[in-house]
BAKETI-499492 format. One record per residue (C-alpha): x, y, z; residue in three letters; residue number from 1; chain. Coordinates in nm, 4 decimals. Layout:
<rs>
          x          y          z   resn   resi   chain
          X          Y          Z    ala    NUM       A
...
</rs>
This chain:
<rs>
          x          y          z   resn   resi   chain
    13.7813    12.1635    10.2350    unk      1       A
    13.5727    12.5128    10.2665    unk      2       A
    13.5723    12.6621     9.8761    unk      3       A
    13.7228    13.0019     9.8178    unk      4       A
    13.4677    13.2970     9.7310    unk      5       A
    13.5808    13.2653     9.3620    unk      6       A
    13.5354    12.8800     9.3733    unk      7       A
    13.2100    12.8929     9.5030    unk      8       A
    13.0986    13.1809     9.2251    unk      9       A
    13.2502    12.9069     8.9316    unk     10       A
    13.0678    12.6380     9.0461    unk     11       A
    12.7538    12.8733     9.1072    unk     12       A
    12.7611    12.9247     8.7214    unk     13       A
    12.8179    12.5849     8.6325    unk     14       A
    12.4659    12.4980     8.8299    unk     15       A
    12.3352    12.7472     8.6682    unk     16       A
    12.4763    12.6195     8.3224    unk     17       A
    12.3518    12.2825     8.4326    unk     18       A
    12.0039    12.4090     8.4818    unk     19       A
    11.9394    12.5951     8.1429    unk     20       A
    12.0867    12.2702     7.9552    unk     21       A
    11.8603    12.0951     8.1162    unk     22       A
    11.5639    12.3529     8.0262    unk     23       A
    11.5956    12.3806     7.6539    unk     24       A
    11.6348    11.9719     7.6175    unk     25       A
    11.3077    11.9570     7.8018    unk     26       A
    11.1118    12.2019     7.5887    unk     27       A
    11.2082    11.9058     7.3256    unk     28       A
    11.1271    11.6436     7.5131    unk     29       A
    10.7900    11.7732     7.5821    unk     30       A
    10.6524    11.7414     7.2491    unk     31       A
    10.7659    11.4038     7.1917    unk     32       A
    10.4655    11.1352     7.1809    unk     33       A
    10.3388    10.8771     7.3943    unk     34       A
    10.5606    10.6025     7.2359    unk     35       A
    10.8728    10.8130     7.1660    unk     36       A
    10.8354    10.8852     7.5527    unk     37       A
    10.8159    10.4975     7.6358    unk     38       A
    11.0922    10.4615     7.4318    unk     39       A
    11.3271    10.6766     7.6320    unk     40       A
    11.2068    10.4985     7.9460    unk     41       A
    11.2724    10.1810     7.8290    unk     42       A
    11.6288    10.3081     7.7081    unk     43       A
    11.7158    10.4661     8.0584    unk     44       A
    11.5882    10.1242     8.2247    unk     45       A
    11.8236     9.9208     7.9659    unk     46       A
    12.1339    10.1376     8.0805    unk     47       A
    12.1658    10.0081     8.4498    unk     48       A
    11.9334     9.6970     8.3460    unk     49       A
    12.2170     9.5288     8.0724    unk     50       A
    12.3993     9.2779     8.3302    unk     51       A
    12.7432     9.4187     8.2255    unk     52       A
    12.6480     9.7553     8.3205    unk     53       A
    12.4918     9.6696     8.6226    unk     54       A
    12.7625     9.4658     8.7505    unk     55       A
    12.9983     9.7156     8.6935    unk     56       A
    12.7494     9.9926     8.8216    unk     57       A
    12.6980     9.7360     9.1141    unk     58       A
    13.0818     9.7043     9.2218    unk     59       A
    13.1483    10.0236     9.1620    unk     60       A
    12.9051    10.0925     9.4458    unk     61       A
    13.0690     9.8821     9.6959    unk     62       A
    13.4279    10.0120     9.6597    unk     63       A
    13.3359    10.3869     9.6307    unk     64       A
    13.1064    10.4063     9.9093    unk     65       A
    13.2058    10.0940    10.1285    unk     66       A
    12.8175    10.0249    10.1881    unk     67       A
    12.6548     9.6609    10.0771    unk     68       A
    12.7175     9.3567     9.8827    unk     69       A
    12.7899     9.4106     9.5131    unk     70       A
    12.5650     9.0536     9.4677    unk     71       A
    12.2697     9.2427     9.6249    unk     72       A
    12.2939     9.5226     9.4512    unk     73       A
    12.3350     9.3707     9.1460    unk     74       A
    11.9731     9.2017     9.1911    unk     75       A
    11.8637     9.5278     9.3615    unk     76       A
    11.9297     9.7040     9.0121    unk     77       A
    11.8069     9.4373     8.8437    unk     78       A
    11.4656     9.3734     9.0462    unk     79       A
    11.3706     9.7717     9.1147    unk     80       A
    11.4093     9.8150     8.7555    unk     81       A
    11.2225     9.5750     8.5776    unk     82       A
    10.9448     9.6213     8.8262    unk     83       A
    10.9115     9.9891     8.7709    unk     84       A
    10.8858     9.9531     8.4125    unk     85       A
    10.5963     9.6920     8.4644    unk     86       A
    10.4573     9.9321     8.6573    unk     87       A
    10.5047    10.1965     8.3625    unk     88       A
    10.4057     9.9993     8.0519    unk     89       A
    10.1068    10.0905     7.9071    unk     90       A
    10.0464    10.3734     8.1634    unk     91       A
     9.9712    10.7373     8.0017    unk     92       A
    10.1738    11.0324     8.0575    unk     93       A
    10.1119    11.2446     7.7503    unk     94       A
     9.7880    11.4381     7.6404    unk     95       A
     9.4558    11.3033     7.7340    unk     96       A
     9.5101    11.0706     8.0779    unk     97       A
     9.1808    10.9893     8.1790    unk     98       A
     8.8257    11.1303     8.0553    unk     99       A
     8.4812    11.0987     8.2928    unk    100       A
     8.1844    11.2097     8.1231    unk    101       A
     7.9482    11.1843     8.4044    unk    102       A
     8.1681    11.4927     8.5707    unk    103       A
     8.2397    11.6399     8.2659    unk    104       A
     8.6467    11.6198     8.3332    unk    105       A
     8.8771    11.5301     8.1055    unk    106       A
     9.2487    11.5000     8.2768    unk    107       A
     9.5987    11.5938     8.0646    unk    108       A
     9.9287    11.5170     8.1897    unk    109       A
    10.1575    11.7900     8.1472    unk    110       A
    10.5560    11.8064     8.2672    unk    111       A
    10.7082    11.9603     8.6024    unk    112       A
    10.9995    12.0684     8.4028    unk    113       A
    11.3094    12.0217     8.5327    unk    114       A
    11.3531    11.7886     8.8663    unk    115       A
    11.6430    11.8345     9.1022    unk    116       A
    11.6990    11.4429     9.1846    unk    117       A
    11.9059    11.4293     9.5127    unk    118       A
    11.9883    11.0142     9.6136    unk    119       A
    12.2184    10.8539     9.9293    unk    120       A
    12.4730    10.6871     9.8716    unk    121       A
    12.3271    10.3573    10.0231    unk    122       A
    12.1939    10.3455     9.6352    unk    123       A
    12.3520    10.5345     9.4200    unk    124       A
    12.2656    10.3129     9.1357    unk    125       A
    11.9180    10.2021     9.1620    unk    126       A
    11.8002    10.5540     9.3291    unk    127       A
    11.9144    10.7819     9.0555    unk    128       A
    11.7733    10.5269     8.7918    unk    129       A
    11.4483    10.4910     8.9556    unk    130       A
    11.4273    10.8435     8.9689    unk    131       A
    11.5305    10.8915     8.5859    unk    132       A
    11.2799    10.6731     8.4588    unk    133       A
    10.9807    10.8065     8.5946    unk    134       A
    11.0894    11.1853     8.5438    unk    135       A
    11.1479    11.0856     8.1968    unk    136       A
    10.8223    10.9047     8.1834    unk    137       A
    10.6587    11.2323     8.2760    unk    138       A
    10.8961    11.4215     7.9678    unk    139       A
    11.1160    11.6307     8.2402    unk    140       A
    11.4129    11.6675     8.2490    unk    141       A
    11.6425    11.5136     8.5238    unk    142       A
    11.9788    11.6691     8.7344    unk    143       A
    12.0503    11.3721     8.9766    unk    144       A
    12.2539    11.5301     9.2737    unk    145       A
    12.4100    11.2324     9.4113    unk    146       A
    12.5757    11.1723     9.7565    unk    147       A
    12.9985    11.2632     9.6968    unk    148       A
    13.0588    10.8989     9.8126    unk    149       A
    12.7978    10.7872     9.4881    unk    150       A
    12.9261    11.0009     9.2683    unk    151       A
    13.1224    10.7993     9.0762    unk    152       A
    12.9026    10.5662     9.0201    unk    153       A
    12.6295    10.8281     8.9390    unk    154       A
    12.8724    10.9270     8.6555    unk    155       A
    12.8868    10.6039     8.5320    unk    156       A
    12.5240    10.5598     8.5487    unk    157       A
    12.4721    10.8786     8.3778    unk    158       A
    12.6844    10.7960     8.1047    unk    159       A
    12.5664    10.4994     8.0169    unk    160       A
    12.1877    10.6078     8.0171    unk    161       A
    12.2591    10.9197     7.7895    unk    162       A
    12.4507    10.6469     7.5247    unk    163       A
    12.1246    10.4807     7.5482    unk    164       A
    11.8977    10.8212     7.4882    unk    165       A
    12.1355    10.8654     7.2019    unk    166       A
    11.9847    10.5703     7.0301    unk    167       A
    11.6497    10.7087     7.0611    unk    168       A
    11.7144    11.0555     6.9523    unk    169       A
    11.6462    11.2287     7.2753    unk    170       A
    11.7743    11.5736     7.2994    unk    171       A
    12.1250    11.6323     7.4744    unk    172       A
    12.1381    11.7111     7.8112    unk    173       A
    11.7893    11.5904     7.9146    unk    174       A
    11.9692    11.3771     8.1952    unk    175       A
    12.2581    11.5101     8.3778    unk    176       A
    12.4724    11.5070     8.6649    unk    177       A
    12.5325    11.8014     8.9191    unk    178       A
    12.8921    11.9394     8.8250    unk    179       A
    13.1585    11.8623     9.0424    unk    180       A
    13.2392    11.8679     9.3562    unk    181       A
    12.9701    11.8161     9.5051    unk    182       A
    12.8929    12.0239     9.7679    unk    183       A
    12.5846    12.0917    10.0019    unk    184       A
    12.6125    12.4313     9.8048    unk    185       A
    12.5744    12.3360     9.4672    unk    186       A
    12.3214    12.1216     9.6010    unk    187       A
    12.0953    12.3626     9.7211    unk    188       A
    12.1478    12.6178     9.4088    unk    189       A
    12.0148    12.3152     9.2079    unk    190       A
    11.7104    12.2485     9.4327    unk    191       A
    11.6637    12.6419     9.4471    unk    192       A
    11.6729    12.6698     9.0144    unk    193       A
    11.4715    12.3429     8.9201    unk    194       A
    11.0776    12.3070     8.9191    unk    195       A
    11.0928    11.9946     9.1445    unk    196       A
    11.2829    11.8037     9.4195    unk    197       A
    11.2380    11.4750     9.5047    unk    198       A
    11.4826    11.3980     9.7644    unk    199       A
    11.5936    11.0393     9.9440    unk    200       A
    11.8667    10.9994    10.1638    unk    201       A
    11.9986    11.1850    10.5151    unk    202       A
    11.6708    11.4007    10.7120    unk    203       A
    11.9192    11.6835    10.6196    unk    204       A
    11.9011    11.6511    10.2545    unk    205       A
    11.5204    11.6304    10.2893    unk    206       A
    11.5006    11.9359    10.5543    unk    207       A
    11.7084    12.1240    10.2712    unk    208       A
    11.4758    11.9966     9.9890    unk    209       A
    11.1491    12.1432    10.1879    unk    210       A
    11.3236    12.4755    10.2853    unk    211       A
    11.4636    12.5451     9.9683    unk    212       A
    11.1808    12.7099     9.8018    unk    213       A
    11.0445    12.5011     9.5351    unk    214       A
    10.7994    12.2724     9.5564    unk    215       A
    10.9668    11.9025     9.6889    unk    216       A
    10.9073    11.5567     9.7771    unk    217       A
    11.1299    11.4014    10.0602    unk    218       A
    11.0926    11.1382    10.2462    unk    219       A
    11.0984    11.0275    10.6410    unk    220       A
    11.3249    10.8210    10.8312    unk    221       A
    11.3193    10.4478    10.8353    unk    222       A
    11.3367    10.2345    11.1618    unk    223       A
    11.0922     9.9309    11.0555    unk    224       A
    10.9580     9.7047    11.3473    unk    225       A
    10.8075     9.3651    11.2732    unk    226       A
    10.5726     9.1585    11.4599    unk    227       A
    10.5857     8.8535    11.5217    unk    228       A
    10.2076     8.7373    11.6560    unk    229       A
    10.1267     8.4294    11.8091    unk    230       A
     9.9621     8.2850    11.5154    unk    231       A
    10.2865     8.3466    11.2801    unk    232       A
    10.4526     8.0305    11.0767    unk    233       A
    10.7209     8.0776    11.2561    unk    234       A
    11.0055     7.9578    11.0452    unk    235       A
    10.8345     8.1534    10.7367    unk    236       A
    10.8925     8.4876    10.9411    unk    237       A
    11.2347     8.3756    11.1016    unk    238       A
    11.3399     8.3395    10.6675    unk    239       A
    11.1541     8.6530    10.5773    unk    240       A
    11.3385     8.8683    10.8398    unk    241       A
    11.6658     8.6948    10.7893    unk    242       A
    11.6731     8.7717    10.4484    unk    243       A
    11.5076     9.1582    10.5190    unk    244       A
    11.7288     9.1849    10.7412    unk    245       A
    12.1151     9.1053    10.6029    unk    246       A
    11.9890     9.2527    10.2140    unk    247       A
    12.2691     9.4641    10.0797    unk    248       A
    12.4198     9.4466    10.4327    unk    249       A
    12.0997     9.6050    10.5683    unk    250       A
    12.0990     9.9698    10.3584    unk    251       A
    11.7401     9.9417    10.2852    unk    252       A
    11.5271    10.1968    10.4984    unk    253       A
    11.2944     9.8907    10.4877    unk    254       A
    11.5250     9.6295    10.6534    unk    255       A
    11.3920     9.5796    11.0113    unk    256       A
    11.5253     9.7292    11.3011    unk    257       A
    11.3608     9.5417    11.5698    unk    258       A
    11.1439     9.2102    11.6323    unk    259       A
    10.8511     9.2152    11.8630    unk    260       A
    10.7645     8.9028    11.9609    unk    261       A
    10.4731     8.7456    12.1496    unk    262       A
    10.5552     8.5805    12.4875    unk    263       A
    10.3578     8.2819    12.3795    unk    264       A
    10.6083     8.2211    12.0717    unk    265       A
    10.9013     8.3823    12.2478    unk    266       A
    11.1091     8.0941    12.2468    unk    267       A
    11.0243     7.9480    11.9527    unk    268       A
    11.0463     8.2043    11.7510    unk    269       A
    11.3948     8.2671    11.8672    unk    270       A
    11.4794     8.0052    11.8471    unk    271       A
    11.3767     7.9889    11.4495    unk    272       A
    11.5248     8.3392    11.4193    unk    273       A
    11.8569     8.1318    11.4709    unk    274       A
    11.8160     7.8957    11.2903    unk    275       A
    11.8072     8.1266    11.0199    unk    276       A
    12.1448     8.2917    11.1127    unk    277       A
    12.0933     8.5280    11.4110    unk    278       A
    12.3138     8.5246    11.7416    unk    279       A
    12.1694     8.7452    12.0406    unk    280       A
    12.4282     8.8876    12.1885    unk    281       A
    12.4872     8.8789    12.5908    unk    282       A
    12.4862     9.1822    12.7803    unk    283       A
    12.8671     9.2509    12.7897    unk    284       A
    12.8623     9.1626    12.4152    unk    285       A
    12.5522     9.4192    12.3730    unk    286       A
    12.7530     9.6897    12.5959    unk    287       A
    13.0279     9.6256    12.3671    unk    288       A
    12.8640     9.6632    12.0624    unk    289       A
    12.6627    10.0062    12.1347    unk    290       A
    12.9722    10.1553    12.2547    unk    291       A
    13.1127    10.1175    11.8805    unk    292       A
    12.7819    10.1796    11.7259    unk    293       A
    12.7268    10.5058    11.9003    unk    294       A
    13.0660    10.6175    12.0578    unk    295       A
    12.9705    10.9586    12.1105    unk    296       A
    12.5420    10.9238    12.1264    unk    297       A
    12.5213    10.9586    11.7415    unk    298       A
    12.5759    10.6510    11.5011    unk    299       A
    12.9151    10.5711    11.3783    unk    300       A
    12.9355    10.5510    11.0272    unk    301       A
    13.1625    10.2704    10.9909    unk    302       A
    12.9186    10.0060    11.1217    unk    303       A
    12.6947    10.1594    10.8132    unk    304       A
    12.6252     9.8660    10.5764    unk    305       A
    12.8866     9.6190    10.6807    unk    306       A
    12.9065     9.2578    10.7499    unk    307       A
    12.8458     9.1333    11.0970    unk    308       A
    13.2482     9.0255    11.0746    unk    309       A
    13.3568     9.3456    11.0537    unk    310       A
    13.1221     9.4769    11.2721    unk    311       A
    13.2055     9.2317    11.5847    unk    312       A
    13.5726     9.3196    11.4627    unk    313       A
    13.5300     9.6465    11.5245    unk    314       A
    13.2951     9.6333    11.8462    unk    315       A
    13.6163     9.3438    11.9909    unk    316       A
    13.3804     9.0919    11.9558    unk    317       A
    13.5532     8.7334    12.0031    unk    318       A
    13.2852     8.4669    12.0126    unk    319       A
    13.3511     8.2559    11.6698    unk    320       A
    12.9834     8.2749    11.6156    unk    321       A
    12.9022     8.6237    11.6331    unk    322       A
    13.1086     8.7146    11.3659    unk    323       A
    12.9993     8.4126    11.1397    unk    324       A
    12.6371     8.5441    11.2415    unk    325       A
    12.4178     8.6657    10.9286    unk    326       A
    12.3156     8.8724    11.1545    unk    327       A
    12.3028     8.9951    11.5670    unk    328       A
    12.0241     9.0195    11.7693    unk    329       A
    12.0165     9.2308    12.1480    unk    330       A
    11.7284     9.2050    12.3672    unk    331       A
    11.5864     9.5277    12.4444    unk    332       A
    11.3020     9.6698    12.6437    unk    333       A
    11.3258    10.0060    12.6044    unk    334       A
    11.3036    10.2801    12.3686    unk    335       A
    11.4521    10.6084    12.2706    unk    336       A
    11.8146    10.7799    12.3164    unk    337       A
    11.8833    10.5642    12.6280    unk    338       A
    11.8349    10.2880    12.4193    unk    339       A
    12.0316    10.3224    12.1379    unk    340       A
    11.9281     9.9824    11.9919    unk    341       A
    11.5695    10.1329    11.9554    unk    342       A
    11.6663    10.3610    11.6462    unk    343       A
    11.7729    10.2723    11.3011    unk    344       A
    12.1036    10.0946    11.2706    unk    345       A
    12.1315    10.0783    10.8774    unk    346       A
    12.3165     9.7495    10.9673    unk    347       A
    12.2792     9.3951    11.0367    unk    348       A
    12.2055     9.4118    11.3928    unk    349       A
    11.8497     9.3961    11.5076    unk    350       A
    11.6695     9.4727    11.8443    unk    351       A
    11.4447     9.1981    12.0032    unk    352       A
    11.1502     9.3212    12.2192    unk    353       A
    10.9000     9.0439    12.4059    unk    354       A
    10.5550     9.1537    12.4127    unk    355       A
    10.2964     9.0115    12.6496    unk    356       A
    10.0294     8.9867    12.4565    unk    357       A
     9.9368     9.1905    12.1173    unk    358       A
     9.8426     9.5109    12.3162    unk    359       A
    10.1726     9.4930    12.4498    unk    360       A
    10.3391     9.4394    12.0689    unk    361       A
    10.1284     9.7317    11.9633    unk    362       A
    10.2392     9.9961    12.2025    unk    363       A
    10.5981     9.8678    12.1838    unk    364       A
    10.5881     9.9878    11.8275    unk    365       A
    10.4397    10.2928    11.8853    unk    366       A
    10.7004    10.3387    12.1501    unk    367       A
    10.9910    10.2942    11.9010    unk    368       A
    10.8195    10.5132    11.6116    unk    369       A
    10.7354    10.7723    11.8394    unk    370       A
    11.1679    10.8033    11.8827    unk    371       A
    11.2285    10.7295    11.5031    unk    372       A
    11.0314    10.5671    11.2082    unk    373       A
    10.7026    10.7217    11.2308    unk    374       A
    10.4998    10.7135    10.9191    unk    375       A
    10.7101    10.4548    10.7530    unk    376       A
    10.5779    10.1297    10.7884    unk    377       A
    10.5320     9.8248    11.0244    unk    378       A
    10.5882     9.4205    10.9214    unk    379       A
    10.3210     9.1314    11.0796    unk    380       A
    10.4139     8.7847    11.0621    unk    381       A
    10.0300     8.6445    11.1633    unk    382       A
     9.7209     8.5085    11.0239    unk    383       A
     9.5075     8.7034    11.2419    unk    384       A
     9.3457     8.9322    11.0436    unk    385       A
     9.1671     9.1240    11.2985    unk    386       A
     9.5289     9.1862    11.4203    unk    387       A
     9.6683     9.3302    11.0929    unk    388       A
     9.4417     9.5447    11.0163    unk    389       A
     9.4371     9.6992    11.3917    unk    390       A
     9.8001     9.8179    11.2738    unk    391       A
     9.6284     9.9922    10.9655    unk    392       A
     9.4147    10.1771    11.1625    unk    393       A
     9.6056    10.2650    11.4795    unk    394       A
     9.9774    10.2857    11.4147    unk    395       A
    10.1206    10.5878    11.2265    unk    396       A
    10.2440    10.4225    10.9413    unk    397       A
    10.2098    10.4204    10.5939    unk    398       A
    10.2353    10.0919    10.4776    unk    399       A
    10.1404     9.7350    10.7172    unk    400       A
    10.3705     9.4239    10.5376    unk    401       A
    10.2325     9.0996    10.5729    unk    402       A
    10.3592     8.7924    10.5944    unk    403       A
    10.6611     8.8928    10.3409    unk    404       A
    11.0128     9.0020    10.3008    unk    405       A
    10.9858     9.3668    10.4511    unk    406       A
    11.2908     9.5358    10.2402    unk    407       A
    11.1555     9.3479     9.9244    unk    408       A
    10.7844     9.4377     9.9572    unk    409       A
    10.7508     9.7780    10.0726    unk    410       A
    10.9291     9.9234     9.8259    unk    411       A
    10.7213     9.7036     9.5669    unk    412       A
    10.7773     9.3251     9.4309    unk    413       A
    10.5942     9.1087     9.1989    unk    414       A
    10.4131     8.9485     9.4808    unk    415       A
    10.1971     9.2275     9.6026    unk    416       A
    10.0446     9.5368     9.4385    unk    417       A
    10.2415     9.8451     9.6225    unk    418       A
    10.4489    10.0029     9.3400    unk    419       A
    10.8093     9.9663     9.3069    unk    420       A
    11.0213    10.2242     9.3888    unk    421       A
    11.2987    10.3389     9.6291    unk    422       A
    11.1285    10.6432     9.7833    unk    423       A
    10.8722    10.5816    10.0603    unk    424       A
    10.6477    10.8768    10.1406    unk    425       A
    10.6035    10.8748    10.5292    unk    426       A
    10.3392    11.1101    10.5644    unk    427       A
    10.2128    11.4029    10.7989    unk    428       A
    10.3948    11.1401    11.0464    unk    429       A
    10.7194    11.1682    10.8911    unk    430       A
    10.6982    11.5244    10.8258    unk    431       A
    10.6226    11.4452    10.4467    unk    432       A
    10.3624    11.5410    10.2049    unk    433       A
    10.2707    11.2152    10.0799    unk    434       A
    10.1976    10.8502    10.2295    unk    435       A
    10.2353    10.6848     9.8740    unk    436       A
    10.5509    10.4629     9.7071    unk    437       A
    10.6660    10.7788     9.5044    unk    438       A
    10.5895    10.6915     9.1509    unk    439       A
    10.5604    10.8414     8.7583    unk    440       A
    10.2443    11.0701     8.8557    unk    441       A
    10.4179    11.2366     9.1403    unk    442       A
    10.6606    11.4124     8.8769    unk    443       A
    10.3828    11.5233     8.6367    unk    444       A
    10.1260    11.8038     8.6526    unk    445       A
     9.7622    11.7281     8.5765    unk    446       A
     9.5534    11.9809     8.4063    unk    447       A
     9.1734    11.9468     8.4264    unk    448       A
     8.9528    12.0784     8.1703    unk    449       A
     8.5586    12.1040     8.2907    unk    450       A
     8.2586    12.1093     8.0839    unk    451       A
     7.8696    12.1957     8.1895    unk    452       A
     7.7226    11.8888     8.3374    unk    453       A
     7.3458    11.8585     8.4496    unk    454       A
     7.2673    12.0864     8.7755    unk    455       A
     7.3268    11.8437     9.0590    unk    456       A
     7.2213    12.1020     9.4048    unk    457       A
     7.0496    11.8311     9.6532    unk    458       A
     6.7751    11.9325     9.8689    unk    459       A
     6.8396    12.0879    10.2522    unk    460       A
     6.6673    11.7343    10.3237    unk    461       A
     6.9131    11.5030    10.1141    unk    462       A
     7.1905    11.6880    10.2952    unk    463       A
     7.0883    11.7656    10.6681    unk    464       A
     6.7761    11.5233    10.7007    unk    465       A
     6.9669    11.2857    10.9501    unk    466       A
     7.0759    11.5276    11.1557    unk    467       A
     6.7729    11.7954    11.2101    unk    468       A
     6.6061    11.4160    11.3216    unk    469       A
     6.8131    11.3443    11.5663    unk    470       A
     6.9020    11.6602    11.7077    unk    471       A
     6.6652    11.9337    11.5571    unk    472       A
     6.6932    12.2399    11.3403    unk    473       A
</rs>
């Protein structure tokens, strides 16, 4: 419902109110120490981290929004947590960061200020915490603007990390909520009054985070293809994508989309894909099924996040084993709006493209990135080497998975090095300012003091020696 003049003025003020709360708690917090500061990180991790709390936080989820599995999200809390504090421990963030005598720079972390947190409601428990932690491990202060379907259990969140900073002695107000309701308007005043955004969730959200004046982090779309070459284990990739792919009911922007697989494995690796719970659909079940998915060309929101049961419910899907299915599978060939199938589904339905030979795999990729996904990352099931790291240096994406669990590993896990977190930079590819796993340094300032070092000016003949040989002066 559209808010009256004088509705929209009262909740203007309580932004407002929200903002300079938030201001003089973080003048506090920004003298604390090193350890005082690891201390409040550790507290805000321990709110959603205590397994009451994050089982309520985690079911909570699931009946507010509708999206996921509360047993997912319970290790999704649970897992994105604890890794980001690894990641954390022992890391600086106050005074002195790093010295290097040899350039005479010495490098001091300093706060944003106050950061404008605005998270989806596929996670609106493991986003907003994520995001707490490392804007308190930087000594800002946080206003998480959740999705109105998360809000509820951003609340809850919220309360329970602040009766954890109250342990600690952290000033009042130094994490908050946006008031209620929630509104694309209040959501913007809070962008427009805070120092930073950092923004995951709908391209709208991030459009408004970029356009809204201050300086911002968003993120790209999602719409992950795997690969799966003709050297792959086979049933290690068919497990890995199975278990990628039905996560939380597929609401990771890392759970893949589509499978591209060799011809020379074809079979086979259908075959293993399942074995590990797929059904592929025929073509009157496929017809079926993107009529429901995208009744009117644009994705239908009840399909979001739901079990392949209630998805081949809705879609009048009667074959016994499609809706027992962990997940569907449609052969496709094609990509873009003709092809529905070729964008991200956010559910557990997956496209399934056969490639001729790894030239072939490659350009199907680019294909579907160049309609949706680009910049975000790829998965390769192979032990080709020379084949992986083609994909680093010709696909626009940020990240190349190997041989793992796509919606574990790109956002971080304890078996590789990436670090954890829930916001993927995409880069110039996803119309996004950074290609990194958003972490604590991306929320602090770094100020660089410079001291006289020994005069360092080459020669014309260190610099252009090379080229005046080869082509002159």
């Amino acid at each position: 419902m559209k808010q009256t003049p004088a509705e929209s003025s009262a909740q203007a003020s309580l932004v407002e109110a929200t903002v300079a709360r938030a201001r003089v708690a973080q003048k506090e917090y920004e003298t604390w120490s090193q350890q005082r500061v690891d201390e409040c990180v550790l507290a805000a991790g321990w709110a959603i981290m205590q397994p009451e709390r994050n089982r309520a936080l985690a079911g909570m989820a699931v009946r507010d929004t509708g999206l996921g599995v509360v047993a997912d999200k319970i290790t999704k809390n649970h897992r994105k947590t604890l890794g980001l504090l690894r990641d954390l421990k022992g890391a600086k963030s106050v005074g002195v960061i790093a010295e290097y005598p040899e350039r005479g720079i010495v490098e001091i972390a300093r706060p944003v200020g106050v950061v404008a947190a605005i998270t989806p409601s596929t996670n609106p428990g493991a986003t907003p915490a994520n995001k707490i932690i490392n804007a308190l491990k930087g000594r800002n202060a946080v206003i998480v603007a959740p999705s109105p379907k998360g809000a509820s259990t951003c609340a809850a969140l919220i309360g329970y990390v602040n009766a954890e900073l109250a342990k600690v002695g952290a000033p009042p107000d130094l994490v908050q909520m946006l008031p209620a309701p929630i509104t694309k308007e209040a959501t913007l005043g809070l962008m427009r009054q805070s120092d930073l955004v950092v923004a995951t969730g709908s391209q709208a959200n991030v459009c408004a985070a970029y356009g809204s004046g201050t300086p911002a982090f968003g993120v790209g779309a999602g719409n992950v293809a795997a690969i799966i070459d003709a050297s792959a284990n086979l049933a290690d990739a068919a497990a890995a994508i199975a278990l990628s792919k039905t996560f939380d009911n597929a609401t990771s922007c890392s759970s893949e989309n589509s499978v591209v697989i060799l011809d020379a494995v074809f079979d086979a690796a259908l075959a293993a894909l399942e074995k590990a719970g797929g059904v592929m659909l025929d073509a009157e079940e496929k017809a079926r099924l993107q009529a429901e998915m995208w009744p009117h060309g644009k994705l239908n929101a009840q399909t979001t996040a739901q079990s392949t049961a209630t998805i081949a419910g809705l879609a009048g899907l009667v074959r016994p084993e499609v809706a027992r299915a962990a997940f569907l599978m449609v052969r496709e060939d094609g990509t873009g709006p003709g092809c529905p199938f070729s964008g991200e589904k956010l559910a557990p339905v997956m496209a399934v493209y056969r490639a001729r030979d790894f030239d072939h795999a490659c350009q199907i990729v680019a294909d579907i990135y160049a309609y949706q996904g680009a910049g975000h990352s790829v998965g390769i099931h192979s032990a080709d080497d020379q084949h992986i790291l083609r994909l680093g240096l010709e696909l626009p994406v940020s990240r190349v998975i190997v041989n793992q669990i796509h919606c574990y590993a790109t956002g971080g896990s304890f078996d590789n090095g990436l670090p954890f977190s829930l916001s993927m930079g995409c880069g110039t590819w996803g119309r996004n300012n950074f290609s990194d796993n958003m972490n604590y340094r991306h929320y602090l300032n770094i100020t660089r003091i410079s001291r006289k070092i020994p005069q360092q000016m080459p020669a014309l003949e260190d610099i252009f020696g090379d080229y005046f040989r080869k082509y002159g002066e």
